[in-house]
C-alpha positions in Angstrom: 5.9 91.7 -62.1 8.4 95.2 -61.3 6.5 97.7 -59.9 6.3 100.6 -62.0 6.5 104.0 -59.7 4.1 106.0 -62.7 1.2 103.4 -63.1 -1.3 102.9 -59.9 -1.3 99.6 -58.3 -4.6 98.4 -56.8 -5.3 95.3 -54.3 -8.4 93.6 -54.0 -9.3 89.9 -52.7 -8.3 87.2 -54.7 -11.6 85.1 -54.4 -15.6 85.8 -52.7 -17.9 88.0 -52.7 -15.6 91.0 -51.8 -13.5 89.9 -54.9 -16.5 89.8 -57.3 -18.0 93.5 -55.7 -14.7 94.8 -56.5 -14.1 93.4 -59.7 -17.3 95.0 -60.8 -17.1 98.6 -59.6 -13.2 98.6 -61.6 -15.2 97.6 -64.5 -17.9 99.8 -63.8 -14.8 102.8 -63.6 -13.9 101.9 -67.0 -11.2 99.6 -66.6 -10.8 96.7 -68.5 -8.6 94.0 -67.0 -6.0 91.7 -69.3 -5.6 88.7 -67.3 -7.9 86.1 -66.2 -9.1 85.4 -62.2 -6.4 82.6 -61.1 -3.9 85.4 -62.3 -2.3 87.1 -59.4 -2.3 90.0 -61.3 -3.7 91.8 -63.7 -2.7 94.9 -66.1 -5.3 97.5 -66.9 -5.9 97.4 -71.2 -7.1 100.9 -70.6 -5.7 103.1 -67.4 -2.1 102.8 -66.2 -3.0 100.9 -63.7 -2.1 97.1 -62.3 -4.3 95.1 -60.3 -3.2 92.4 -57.4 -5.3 89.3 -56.0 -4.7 88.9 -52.3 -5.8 87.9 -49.4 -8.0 90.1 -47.9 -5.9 90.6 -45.0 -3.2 91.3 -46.8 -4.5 94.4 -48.0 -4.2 96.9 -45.6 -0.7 95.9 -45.2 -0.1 96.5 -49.3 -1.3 99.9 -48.8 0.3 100.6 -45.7 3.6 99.9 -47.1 3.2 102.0 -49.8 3.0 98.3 -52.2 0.2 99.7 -53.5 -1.4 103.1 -53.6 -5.3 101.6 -53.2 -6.7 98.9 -52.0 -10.7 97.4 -51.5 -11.4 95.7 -48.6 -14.0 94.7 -45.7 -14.2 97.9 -43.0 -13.8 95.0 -40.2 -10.2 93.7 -41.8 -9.4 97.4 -41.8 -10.1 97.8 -38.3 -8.6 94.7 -37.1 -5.5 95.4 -38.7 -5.6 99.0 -37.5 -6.0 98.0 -33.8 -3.2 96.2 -34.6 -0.6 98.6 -36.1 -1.5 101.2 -34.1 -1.7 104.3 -37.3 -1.1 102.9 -40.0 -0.3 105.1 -43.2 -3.5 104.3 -45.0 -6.8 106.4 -45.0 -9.7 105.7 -46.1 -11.3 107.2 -49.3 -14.9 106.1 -49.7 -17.3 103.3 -48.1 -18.6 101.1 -51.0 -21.5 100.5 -49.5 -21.0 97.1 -50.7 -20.0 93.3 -48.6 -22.2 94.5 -45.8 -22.1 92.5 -42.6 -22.0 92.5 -38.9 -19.5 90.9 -36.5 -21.8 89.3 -34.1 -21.7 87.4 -30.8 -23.2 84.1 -30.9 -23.9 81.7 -28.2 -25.5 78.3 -28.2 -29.3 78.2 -28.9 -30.0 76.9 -25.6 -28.1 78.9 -23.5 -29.3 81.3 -21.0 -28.0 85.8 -22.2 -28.2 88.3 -20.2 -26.6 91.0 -21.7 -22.4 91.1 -21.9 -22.5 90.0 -18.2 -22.9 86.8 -19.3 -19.5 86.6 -20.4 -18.0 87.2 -17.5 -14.9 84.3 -16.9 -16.1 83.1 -20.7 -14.0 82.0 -23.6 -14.7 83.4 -27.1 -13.4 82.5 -29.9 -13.0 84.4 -33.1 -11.3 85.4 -36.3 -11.2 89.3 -34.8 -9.5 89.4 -31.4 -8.5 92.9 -31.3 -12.2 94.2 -32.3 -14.0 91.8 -29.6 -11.5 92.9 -27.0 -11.7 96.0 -27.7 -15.9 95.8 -27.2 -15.4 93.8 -24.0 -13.1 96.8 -22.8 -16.2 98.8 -23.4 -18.6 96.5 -22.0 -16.5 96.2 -18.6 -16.2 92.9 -18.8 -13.0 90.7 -18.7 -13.0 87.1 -21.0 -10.6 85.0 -23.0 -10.6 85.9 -26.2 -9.2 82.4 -28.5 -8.0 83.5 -32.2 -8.8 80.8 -34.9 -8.4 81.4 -38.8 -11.6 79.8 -39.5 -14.5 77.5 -38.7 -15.2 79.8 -35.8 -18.5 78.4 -35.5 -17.7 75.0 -34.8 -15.8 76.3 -31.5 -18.7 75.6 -28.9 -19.1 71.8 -30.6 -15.4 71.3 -30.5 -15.1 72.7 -26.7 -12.8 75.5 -27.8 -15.1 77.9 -26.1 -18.7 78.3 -25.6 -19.1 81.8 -27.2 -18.1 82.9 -30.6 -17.8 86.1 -32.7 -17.8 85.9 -36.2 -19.0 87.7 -39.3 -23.0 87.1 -40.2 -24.8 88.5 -42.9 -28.0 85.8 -43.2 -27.4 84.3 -40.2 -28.2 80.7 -41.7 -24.3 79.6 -40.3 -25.1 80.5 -37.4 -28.6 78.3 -37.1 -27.4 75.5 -39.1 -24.3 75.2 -36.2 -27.5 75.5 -33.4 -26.0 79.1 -32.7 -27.6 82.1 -32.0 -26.7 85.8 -32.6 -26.9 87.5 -28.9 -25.0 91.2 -29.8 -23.8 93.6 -31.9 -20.2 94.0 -32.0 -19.2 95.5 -35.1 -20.6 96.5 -38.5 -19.0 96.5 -41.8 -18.9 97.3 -45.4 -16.6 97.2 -48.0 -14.1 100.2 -48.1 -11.8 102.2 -50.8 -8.4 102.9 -48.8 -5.2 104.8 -50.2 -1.3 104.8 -49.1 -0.1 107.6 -47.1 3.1 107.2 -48.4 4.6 109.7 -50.8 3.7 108.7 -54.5 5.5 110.1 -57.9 3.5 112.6 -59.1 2.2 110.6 -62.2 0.9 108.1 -59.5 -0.9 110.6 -58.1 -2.5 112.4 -61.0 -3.4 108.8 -61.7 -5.3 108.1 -58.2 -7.0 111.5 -58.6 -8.9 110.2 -62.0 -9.0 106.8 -60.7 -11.0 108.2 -57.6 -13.3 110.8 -60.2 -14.5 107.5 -61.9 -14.9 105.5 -58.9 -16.9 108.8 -57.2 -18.8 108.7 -60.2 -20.0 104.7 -60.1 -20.8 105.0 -56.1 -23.0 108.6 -57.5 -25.1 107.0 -59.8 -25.5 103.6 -58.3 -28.9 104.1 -57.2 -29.8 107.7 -59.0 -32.2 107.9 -61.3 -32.7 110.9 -63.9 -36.2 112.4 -64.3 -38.3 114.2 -66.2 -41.5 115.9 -66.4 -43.8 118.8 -67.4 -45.1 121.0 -65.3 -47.5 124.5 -65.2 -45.6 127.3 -62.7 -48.1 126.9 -59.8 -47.2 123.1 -59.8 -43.1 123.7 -59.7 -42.9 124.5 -55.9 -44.7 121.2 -55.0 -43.2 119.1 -57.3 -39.6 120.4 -56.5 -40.2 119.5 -52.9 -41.4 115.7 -53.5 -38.3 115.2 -55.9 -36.0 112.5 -54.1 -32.6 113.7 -53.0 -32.6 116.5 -55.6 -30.5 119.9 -55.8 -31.7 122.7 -57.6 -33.6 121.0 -60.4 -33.1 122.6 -64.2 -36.4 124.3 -65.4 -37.1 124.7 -68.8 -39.8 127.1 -70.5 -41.9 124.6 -73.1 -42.0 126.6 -76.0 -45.7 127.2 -77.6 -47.0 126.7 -73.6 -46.5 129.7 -71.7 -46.5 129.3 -67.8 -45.2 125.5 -68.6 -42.2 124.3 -68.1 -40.0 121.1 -68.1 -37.9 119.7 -65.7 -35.0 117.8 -65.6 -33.3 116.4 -62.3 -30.8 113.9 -60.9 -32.3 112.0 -57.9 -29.8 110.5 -55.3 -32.2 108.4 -53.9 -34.3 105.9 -54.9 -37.3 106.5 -56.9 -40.5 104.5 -56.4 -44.0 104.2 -58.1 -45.3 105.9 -55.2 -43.0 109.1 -56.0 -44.5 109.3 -59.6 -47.9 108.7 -58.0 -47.0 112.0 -55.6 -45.4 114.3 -58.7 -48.7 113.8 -60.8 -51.2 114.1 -57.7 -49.0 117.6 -57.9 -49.4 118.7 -61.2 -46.5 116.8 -62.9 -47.5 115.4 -66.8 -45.5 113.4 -68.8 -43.2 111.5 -66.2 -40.4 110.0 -67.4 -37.7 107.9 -65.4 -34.1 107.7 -66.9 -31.0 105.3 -65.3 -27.8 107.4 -65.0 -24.6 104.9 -66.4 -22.6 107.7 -65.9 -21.5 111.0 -64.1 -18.6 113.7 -63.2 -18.7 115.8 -60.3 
């Protein structure tokens, strides 16, 4: 496919869960991809816009290089690649809040931890070398850190080395390999990342809408729209006990003086014990409304 300077190009991971998260919030923007997964790309039917399956660690380095203008990928593949290219041109434009996980040290169930000490003359192997020696840098401790692609759990039973570091979101790897997580090393989420690199100006006016959309999906992902009735001495109460909202609008009900209805956008998630709260107040007539969409 020739790269076409006025139309946004966009990476994400070819396969997994990141590729599925990300596949999701595009269509959630509004775009609708032509081609199907085992493509390696994909044109946009409705946005100038082309998308590209990688490998996730690819990513940072499409971006980087100015191959594409954005990219979705996991915060600890940005990191790794970072500590490895020193400052690369890429920023990064909103955490998805999505793929969360933690890069964890592990150690077999039946060994003896005592804090990083223990890793004192060790060997560790993982898929992040520059992130784990980085943290042992912090922890004062000096180790062996062994870099393997994959199948970092099976290190200990192989005698590669008795410690590992590896992603963990359950945890059920780690048990069924008789490993345990011992410490906290680094956590991740998925993350939105742009080139630095100069871009044509149609590119740009391009990214600005793609990032309005995007804004707008990560906005309304868990706000809920409410609405209620409510007499004047009830609306100071009521306003405070409203979840994550600003300056809520406040209508007078006509035929009702002194009562009013009110309408506001909660950011944050709204439970049965928030309605039970707005009515002990005074609130009537509670209604709870999902938000598809919304522009900032």
């Amino acid at each position: 496919m020739l790269v076409d300077a006025d139309r946004l190009h966009i990476a994400i991971q070819k396969n997994g869960r990141l590729s599925d998260t990300s596949r999701e919030l595009l269509k959630d923007a509004g775009l609708r991809l032509q081609n199907g997964r085992n493509a390696l790309t994909a044109r946009v039917e409705n946005f100038p816009a082309d998308i590209m399956f990688v490998r996730d660690d690819d990513i940072p380095t499409f971006v980087a290089d100015g191959v594409c203008e954005f990219g979705i990928v996991g915060g600890n593949v940005l990191e790794e690649f970072r500590l490895s290219s020193g400052e690369p041109a890429v920023e990064v434009v909103a955490p998805l809040g999505t793929a969360r996980c933690s890069l964890k040290l592990a150690a077999p169930e039946a060994s003896a931890w005592e804090g990083p000490q223990s890793l004192e003359g060790q060997r560790i192997a993982t898929s992040y070398p520059r992130i784990v020696a980085r943290w042992l840098e912090e922890q004062g401790v000096t180790a062996t850190v062994v870099k393997m692609n994959g199948a970092v759990e099976l290190a200990p039973r192989l005698r590669i080395a008795p410690f590992i570091c590896d992603l963990v979101s359950t945890g059920a790897t780690l048990e069924a390999n008789g490993l345990k997580a011992v410490a906290d090393v680094y956590d991740s989420e998925a993350v939105l990342i742009r080139t630095t690199r100069p871009i044509s100006d149609a590119a740009r006016a391009q990214g600005e809408a793609l990032l309005s959309r995007i804004q707008g999906v990560l906005t309304t992902k868990d706000a809920k729209y409410i609405l209620l009735n409510a007499s004047s001495e009830a609306l100071p109460a009521i306003t405070r006990i409203l979840p994550g909202a600003e300056a809520p609008t406040i209508i007078p009900l006509h035929g009702r003086p002194g009562h009013f209805a009110v309408h506001a956008v909660c950011q944050e998630s709204v439970f049965w014990e928030t309605l039970e709260q707005l009515k002990g107040a005074g609130a009537s007539a509670i209604l709870v409304l999902p938000i598809e969409k919304m522009m900032m």
